[in-house]
N, C-alpha and C positions, 0 to 999 in steps of 0.2 A: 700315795696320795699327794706326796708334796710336788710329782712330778709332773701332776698338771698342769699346771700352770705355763711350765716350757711347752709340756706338747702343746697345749693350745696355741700359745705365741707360735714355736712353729708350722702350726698349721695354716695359722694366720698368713703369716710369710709366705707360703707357698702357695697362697691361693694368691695373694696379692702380687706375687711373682707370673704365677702363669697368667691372672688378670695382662698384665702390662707384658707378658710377652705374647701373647695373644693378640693385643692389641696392638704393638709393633706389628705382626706377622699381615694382620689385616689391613693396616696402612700400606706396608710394601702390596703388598695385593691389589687391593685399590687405586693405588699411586708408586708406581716406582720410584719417582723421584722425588716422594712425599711433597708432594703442590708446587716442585720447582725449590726444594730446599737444597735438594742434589745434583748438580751439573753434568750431568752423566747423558750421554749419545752422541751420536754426530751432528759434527757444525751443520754440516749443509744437505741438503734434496740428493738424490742422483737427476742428471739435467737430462738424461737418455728421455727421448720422446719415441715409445715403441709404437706398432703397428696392435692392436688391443681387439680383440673377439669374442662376441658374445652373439647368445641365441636371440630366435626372430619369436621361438613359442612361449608361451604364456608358463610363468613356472609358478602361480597360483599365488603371488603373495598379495598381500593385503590391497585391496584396489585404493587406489589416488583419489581423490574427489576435490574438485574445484568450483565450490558453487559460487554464483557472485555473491559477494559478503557485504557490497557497499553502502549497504542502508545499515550496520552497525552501527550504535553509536559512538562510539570513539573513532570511527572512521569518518562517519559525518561530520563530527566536532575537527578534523584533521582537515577535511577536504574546505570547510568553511574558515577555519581561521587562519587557513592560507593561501588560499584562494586560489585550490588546485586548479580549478574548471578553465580559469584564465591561461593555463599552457595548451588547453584544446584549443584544436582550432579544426571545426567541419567539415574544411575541404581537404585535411590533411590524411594520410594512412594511419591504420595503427601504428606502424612502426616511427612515420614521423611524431607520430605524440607521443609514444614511450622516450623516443627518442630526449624530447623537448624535458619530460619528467626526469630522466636519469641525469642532464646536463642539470636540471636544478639543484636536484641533491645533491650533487658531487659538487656546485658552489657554494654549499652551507656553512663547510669548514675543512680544514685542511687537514691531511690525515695522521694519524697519530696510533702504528699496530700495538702502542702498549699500555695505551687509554682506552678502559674498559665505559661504557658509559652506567654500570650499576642498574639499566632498565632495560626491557624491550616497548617501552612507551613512545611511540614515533615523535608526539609534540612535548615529552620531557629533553628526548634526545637533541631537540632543533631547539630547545629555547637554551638551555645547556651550550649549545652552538654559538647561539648568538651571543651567550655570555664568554664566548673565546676559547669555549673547549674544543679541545678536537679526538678525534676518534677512529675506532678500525676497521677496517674492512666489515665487519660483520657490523656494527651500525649504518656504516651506508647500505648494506642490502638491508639490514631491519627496517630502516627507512624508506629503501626504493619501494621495499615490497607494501607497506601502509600505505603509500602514496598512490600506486598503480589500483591496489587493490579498493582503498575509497574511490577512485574514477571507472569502477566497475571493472576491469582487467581480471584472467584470471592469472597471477603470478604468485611465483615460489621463491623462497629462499634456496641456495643450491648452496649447499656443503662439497669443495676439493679438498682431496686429500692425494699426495704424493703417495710413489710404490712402496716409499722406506718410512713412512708416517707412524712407525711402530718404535724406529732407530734413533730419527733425529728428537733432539730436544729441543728445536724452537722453527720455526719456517715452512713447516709441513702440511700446512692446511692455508685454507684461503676461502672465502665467504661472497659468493656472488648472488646472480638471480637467475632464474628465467621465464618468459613472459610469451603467452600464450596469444597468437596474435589472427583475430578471429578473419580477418578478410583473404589473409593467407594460409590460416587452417596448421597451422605449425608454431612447436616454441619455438624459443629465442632465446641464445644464450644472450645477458648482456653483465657489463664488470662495473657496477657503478663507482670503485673506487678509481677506477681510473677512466668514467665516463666513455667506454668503446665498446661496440659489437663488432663483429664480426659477417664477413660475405664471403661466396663461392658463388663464382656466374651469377653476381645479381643477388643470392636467394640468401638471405641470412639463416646462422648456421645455430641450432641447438647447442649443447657444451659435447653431444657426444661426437660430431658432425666436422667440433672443429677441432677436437682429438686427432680424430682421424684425418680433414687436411693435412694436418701437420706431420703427422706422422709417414704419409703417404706423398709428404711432400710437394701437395697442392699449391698453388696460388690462394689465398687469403686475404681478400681487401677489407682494412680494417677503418671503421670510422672512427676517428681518434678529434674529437672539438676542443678537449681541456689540453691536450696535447703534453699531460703530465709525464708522457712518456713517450718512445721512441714505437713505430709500428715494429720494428723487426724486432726490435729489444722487447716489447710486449708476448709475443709470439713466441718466440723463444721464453720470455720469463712462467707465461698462464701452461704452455703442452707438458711438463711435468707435473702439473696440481691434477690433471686432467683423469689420473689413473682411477682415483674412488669417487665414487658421485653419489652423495645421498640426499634426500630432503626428510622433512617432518611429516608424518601420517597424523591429517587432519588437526594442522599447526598446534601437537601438542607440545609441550614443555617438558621437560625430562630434569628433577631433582637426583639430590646425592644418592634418597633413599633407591631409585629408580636405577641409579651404575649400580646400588649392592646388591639388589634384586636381579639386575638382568632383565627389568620390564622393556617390551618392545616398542617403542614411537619413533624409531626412523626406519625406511628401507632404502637401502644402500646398492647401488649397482655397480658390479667388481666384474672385471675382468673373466675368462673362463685361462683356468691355469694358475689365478692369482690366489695369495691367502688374504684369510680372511685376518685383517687384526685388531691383536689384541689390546692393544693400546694405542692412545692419540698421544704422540711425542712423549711417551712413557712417562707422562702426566697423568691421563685420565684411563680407566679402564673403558674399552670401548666393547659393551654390550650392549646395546640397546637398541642396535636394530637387525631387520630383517634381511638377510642378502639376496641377491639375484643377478641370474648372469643374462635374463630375459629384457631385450631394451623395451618389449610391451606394457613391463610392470612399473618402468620410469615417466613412459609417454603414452598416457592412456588418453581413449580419444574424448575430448570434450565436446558434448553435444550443443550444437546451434542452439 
């Protein structure tokens, strides 16, 4: 009888032991590099801009929907207290007013890939702005995309991810848009952090469109007005992001509980030959979305 008391305490122990290695085991799971505690991957992307293949047939994943959203009200409230409607101009294309939109945003503030802005609220982000913060790649497309989409547009956030986005631990992704441009019946890739789209003959180029110039070593006239960068030096820097292409399925939001689960709100379009991975910069576990090697399931047709 007097021996109880150890067993208990030991048992104690051992639960609390497998507790915390448990939970160790499920952090590495989760996060390889426990949130960036651990410097572990490669410095850099591979810069190889390959020639990339995918199916023309539908491979049934969850359909795209882009309805106009612009009578939201936090989109109203955006488009009036800043008086988006004043970058249209009637006699102009879609593409020249998207254009005018993305030149705005991209003068808000200057960029900053390691300031997070804490919100996906477009007029927290811009007044935040004006207080002198600056911000990354993925608040200028959170931005561009509020902005277009209050002026009736229908536009996406676009998720890049390099080939090796599994290996490296910092540089591996990149946050743009693309914008749905109805008199020419085609998206648009556009890069709001560095204010440029991209042309082929004239016709401006989706993200997958202008993979493939590059890779096939087309001509690519790029419109460059902030002139934050170099055309060639751009071209060269955007054809390696170009490999993973995903957006959000019906702009939902994806929490922690959502990486443990494996719930699905992105569909992701990969290469045929390519893996699918497991992790973004062996920071986050990356499940949560759909894949497809079908460009049907990326660019579904929006109705007049």
């Amino acid at each position: 009888m007097k021996n109880h008391p150890i067993i208990l305490v030991k048992t104690i122990l051992h639960s609390i032991l497998a507790l915390v290695l448990g939970a160790v085991i499920f952090a590495f799971w989760l996060s390889p590099r426990l949130g960036g505690l651990i410097p572990w991957g490669k410095e850099a992307i591979n810069p190889t801009i390959s020639v990339l293949h995918f199916d023309t047939l539908d491979h049934g994943a969850p359909r795209l929907n882009y309805p106009d959203i612009s009578q939201e009200p936090h989109l109203v409230e955006l488009r009036t207290a800043y008086a988006l409607d004043t970058l249209m101009h009637p006699g102009h294309t879609d593409l020249e007013n998207v254009l005018a939109v993305q030149h705005w945003v991209r003068s808000r503030w200057q960029h900053d890939g390691e300031h997070a802005a804490g919100t996906t609220n477009a007029i927290d982000i811009l007044r935040a702005a004006e207080q002198g913060e600056r911000f990354r790649c993925v608040e200028y497309s959170m931005v561009t995309t509020a902005c277009l989409a209050a002026l009736g547009y229908r536009v996406r956030g676009l998720g890049l991810m390099a080939r090796d986005i599994g290996e490296v631990r910092s540089g591996g992704g990149h946050a743009a848009n693309e914008v749905y441009l109805r008199d020419l019946r085609k998206w648009m890739f556009l890069d709001p952090q560095y204010d440029i789209i991209t042309f082929h003959d004239r016709v401006p180029l989706n993200a997958v469109e202008l993979q493939r110039m590059l890779a096939l070593g087309h001509d690519v006239d790029v419109v460059n007005p902030s002139r934050t960068i170099g055309d060639e030096e751009y071209l060269r820097w955007i054809g390696p992001y170009l490999y993973y292409i995903y957006v959000t399925i019906d702009r939902q939001s994806i929490t922690l509980w959502d990486r443990v689960v494996g719930n699905k709100k992105q569909l992701t379009l990969y290469p045929i030959g390519a893996e699918q991975p497991a992790y973004f910069q062996r920071m986050i576990r990356w499940n949560n979305t759909f894949y497809t090697h079908a460009l049907r399931d990326l660019y579904p047709v929006i109705p007049d």
